[in-house]
Structures are given as C-alpha cells and as structure tokens.
N, C-alpha and C positions, 0 to 999 in steps of 0.2 A: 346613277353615277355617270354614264355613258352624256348625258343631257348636260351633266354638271360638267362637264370636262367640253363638251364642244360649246359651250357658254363661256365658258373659258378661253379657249382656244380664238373664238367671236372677239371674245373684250379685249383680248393680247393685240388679234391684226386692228381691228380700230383702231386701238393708243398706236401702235404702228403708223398705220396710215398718217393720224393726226399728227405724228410727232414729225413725218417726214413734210406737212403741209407746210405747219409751223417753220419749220427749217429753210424751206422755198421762201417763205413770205419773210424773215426774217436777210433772207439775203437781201430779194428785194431794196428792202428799208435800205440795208447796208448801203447799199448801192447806191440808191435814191441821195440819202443823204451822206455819201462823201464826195458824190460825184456833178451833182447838179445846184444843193444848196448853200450859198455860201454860209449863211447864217449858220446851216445843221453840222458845215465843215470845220468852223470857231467854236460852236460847243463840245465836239468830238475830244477838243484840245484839251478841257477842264477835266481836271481829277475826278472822276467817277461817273461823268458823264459818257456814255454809250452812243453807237448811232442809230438805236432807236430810241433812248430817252431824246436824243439829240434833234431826230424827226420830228418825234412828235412835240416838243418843245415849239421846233419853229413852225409846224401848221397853224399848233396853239394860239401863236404872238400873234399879237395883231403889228402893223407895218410900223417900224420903228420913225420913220417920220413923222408919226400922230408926236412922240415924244418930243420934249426939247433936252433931254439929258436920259442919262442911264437912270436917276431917278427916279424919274416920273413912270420908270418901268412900272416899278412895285409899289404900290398904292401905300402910304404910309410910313416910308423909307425915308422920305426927302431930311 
C-alpha cells in the first residue's frame, strides 16, 4: 500500500511540475506573439483564434509575398 501511495504522490508532483512548465512556455508564446509579430497580433483579433493558435499559424505561413491575393492563401479557394 505504502509503494502505491508514494507512486502516487511521484505521479501528482510530475503532472505538477509539467503543468507549471506548460504555463511558463505558454506565456512565452503569449508574449512572443502579441508583442513582436505582427501577423500573430492580426490573428489574435479573429473570433476563436488564441495567441498560440495565433503563433503557430504565422511560423506555419510561409511569407505572404509568395501570394498575389488572400486567395492564393488556401490552395483551392480562388
């Protein structure tokens, strides 16, 4: 019983730990993209869009000068 409970007690502080990693690294982001990209600072604006969808959306893009229109974003759309 004694092994099962400090097994326990093991898997409580990890999710702990992880949870407060997450939290640091999710600032980060935050940060990252309201404060340096503009691109990630225009998607933030869209209903449901987050500033880590928001992030990683613009690492994603590739440079919108490739395009000649909003179009030619999304393959298929025009």
């Amino acid at each position: 019983m004694r092994e099962w409970i400090a097994a326990t007690v093991s898997t409580v502080t990890s999710v702990e730990m992880l949870e407060a990693e997450i939290i640091k690294l999710e600032d980060g982001i935050r940060l990252e993209a309201e404060n340096n990209k503009v691109v990630s600072r225009r998607l933030v604006t869209a209903s449901g869009v987050g500033p880590i969808t928001a992030a990683a959306r613009a690492a994603l893009s590739p440079d919108s000068s490739s395009f000649d229109g909003g179009c030619d974003f999304l393959p298929g759309q025009a």
